[in-house]
VMD Tcl script that draws the C-alpha trace (Angstrom):
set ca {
  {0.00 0.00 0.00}
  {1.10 3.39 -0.80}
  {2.48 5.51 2.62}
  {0.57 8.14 3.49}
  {0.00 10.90 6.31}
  {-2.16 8.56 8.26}
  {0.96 5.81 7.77}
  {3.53 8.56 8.85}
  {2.10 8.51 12.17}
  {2.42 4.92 12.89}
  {5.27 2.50 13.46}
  {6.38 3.07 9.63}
  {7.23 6.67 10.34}
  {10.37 5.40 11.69}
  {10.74 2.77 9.19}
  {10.18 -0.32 11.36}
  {7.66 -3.13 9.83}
  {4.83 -3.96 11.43}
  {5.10 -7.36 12.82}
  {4.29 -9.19 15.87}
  {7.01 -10.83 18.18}
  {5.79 -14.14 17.21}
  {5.08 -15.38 13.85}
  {3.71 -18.54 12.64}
  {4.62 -17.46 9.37}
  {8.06 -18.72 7.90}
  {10.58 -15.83 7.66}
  {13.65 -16.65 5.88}
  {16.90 -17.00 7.45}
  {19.23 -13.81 7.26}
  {21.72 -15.66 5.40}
  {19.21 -17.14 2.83}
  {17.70 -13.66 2.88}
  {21.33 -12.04 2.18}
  {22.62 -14.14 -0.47}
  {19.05 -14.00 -2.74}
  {20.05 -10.06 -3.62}
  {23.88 -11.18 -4.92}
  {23.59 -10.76 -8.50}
  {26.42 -8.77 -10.47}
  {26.00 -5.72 -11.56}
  {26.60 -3.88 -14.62}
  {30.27 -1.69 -14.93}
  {28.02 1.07 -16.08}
  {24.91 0.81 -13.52}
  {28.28 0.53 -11.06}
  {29.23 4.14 -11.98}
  {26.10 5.42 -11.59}
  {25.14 3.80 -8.14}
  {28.65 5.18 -7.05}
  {28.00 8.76 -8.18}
  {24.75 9.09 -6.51}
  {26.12 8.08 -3.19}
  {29.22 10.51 -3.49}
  {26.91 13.33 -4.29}
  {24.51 12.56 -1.40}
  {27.70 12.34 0.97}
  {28.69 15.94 -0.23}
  {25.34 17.23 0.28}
  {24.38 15.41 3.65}
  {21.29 15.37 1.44}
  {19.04 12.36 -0.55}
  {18.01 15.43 -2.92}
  {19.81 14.98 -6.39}
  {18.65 15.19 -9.85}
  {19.68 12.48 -12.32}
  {21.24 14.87 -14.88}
  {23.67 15.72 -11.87}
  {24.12 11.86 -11.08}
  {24.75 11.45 -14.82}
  {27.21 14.29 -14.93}
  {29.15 13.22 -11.85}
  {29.62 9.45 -13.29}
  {30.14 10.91 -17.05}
  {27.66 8.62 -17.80}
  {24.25 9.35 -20.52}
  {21.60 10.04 -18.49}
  {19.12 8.13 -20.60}
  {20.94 4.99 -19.59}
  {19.48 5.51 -15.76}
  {16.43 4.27 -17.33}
  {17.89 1.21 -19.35}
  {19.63 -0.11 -16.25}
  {17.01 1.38 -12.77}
  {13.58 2.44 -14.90}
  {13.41 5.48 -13.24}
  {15.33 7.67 -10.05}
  {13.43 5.36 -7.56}
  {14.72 2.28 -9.24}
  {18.39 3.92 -9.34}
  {18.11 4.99 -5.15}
  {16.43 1.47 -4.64}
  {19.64 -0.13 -6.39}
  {21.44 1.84 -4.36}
  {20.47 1.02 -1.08}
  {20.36 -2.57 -1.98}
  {24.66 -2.34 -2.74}
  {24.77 -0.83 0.49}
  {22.32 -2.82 2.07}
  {23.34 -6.62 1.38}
  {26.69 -6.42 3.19}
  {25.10 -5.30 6.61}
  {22.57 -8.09 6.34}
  {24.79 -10.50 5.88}
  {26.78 -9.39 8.98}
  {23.68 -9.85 10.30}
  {23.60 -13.43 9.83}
  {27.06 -13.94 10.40}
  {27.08 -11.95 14.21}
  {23.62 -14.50 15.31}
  {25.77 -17.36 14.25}
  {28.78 -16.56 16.23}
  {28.79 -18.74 19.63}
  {28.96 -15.34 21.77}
  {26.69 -14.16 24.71}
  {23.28 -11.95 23.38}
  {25.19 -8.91 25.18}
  {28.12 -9.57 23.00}
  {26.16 -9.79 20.06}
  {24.16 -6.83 20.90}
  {27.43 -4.70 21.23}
  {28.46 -5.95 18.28}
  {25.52 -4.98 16.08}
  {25.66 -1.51 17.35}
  {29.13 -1.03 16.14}
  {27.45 -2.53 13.11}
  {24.69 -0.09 12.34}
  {27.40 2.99 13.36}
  {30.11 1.81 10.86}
  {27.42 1.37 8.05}
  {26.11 4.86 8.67}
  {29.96 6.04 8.86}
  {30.57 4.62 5.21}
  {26.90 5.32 3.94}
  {25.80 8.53 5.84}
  {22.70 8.79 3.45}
  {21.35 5.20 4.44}
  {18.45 5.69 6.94}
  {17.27 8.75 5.10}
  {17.33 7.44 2.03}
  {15.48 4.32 3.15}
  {12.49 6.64 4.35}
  {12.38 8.83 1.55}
  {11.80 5.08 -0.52}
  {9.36 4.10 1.98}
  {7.37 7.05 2.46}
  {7.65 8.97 -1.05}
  {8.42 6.12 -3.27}
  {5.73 3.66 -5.17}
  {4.10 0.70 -3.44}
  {6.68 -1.37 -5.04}
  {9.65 0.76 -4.01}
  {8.36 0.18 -0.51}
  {7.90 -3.50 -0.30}
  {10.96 -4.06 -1.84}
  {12.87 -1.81 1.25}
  {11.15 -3.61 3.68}
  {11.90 -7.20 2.00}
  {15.19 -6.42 1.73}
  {16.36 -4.89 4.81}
  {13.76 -3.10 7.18}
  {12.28 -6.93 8.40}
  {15.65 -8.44 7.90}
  {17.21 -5.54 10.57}
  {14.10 -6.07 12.79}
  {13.93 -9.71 12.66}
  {17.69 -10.02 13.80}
  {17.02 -7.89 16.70}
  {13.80 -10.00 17.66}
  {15.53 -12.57 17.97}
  {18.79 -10.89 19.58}
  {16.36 -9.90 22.33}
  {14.49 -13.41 22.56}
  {17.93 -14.79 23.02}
  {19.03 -12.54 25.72}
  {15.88 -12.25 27.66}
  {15.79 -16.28 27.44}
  {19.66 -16.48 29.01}
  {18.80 -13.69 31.67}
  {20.83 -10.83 29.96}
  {18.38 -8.61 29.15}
  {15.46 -7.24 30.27}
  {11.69 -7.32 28.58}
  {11.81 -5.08 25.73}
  {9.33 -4.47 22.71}
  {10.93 -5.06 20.04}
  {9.53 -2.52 17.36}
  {10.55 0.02 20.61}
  {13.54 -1.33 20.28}
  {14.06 -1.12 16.87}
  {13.31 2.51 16.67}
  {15.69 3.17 20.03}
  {18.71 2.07 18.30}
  {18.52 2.61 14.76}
  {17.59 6.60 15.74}
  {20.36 6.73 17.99}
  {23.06 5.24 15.65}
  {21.92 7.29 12.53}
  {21.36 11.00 14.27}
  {25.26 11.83 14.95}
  {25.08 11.46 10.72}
  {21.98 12.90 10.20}
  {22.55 15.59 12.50}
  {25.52 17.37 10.82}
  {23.70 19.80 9.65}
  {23.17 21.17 13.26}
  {26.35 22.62 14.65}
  {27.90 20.34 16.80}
  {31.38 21.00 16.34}
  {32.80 17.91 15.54}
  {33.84 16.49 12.99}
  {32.67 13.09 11.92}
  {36.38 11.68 12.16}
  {37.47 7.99 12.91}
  {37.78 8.96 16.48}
  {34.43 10.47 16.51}
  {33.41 7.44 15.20}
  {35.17 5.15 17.67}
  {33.43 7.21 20.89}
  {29.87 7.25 19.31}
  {30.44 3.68 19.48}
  {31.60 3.35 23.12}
  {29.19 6.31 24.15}
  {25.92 4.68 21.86}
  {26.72 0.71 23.69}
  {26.60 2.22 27.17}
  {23.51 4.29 26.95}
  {21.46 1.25 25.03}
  {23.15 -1.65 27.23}
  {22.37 0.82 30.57}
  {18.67 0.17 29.66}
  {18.72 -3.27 28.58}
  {20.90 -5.65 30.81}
  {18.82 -7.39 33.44}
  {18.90 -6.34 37.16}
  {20.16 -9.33 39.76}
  {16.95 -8.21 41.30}
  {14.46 -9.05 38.08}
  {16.36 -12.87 37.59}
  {15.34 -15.45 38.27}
  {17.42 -17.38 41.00}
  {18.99 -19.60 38.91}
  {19.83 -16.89 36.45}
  {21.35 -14.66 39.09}
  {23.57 -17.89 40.19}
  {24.64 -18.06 36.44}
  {25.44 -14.33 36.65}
  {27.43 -14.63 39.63}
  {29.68 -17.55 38.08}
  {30.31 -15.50 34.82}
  {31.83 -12.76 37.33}
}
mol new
graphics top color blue
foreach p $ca { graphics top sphere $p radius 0.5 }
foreach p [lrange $ca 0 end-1] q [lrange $ca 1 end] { graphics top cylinder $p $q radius 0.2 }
display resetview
């Protein structure tokens, strides 16, 4: 369905799917999910994909034309439409490249035999470095969502909104089950962390005075894993006894 005002209000303002914390519904696996978007691309389609994200680095902005996409990768502009159909279908390709890495560190991180904490810190460092490299990501995946077509939208959400939340449904399920974390919603969740990791990017256009350097990056890291683990990690009071004994042995 298309996105409108009504929609903007709800949980897809922030870009989160609407799904339940249990499904009897198959979903995929994140690595079968990751590897069914690996085709090859095209040299040329390459160029273009490459120029659009360099211009909407420079810009801190999604808003570029396709004649200044076509003049940045010295590439025909008519060709946008042999290779994407339209600017949608170029952005879409776009956030796909950028997309199908994350996911599959996605897949590889739940697979790892490491604590749900561990994981958790890990993912966080995750979504920060992928907004480091791709500062345009979570804006760019709600200007698809909530100004592209119907089709633009599903194909976000297939791709990597329900991937994203259904890693950290079942990061939480995990934890909660082992006595790590506490109860948490997970679409609350989902709209906790992602905010927090993209805003330092988003937010450069408000002056904050520093520079979005690898040390900057490094301390948003430490700084954004503290606040969100602060919240989440289970109180010795709120185990259960054999939990807390567990806890006490890991010490």
């Amino acid at each position: 369905m298309m996105i409108g005002l009504a929609d903007r209000k709800s949980s897809m303002e922030y870009g989160m799917p609407r799904l339940s914390t249990k499904s009897s519904r198959r979903v995929p696996p994140l690595k079968e999910r990751a590897n069914a978007d690996a085709a090859p691309m095209n040299a040329t389609a390459a160029k273009l994909l490459v120029a659009a994200g360099d211009l909407m680095i420079a810009r801190n902005s999604t808003d570029i034309s396709l004649s200044e996409i076509a003049a940045k990768s010295g590439v025909n502009a008519a060709l946008v439409k042999y290779h994407f159909g339209n600017k949608d279908g170029l952005l879409l390709a776009l956030l796909a490249r950028d997309a199908k890495a994350e996911i599959r560190n996605l897949a590889f991180v739940m697979e790892q035999p490491i604590s749900p904490t561990e994981k958790l810190r890990r993912h966080i460092a995750g979504i920060i470095n992928a907004y480091y490299r791709f500062p345009y990501m979570n804006r760019l995946i709600h200007l698809l969502l909530h100004d592209g077509s119907e089709a633009t939208a599903k194909e976000v959400k297939r791709f990597f909104v329900k991937p994203l939340f259904e890693f950290q449904r079942l990061m939480l399920a995990e934890g909660i089950a082992a006595g790590e974390f506490r109860k948490f919603d997970p679409a609350l969740f989902y709209t906790s962390l992602v905010g927090a990791c993209d805003h330092l990017f988003y937010g450069r256009q408000m002056d904050f005075k520093r520079s979005l350097s690898e040390e900057t990056r490094r301390q948003y890291i430490a700084h954004t894993t503290d606040l969100i683990l602060g919240g989440m990690l289970a109180r010795k009071s709120d185990m259960p006894q054999t939990n807390r004994d567990k806890t006490n042995r890991n010490l």
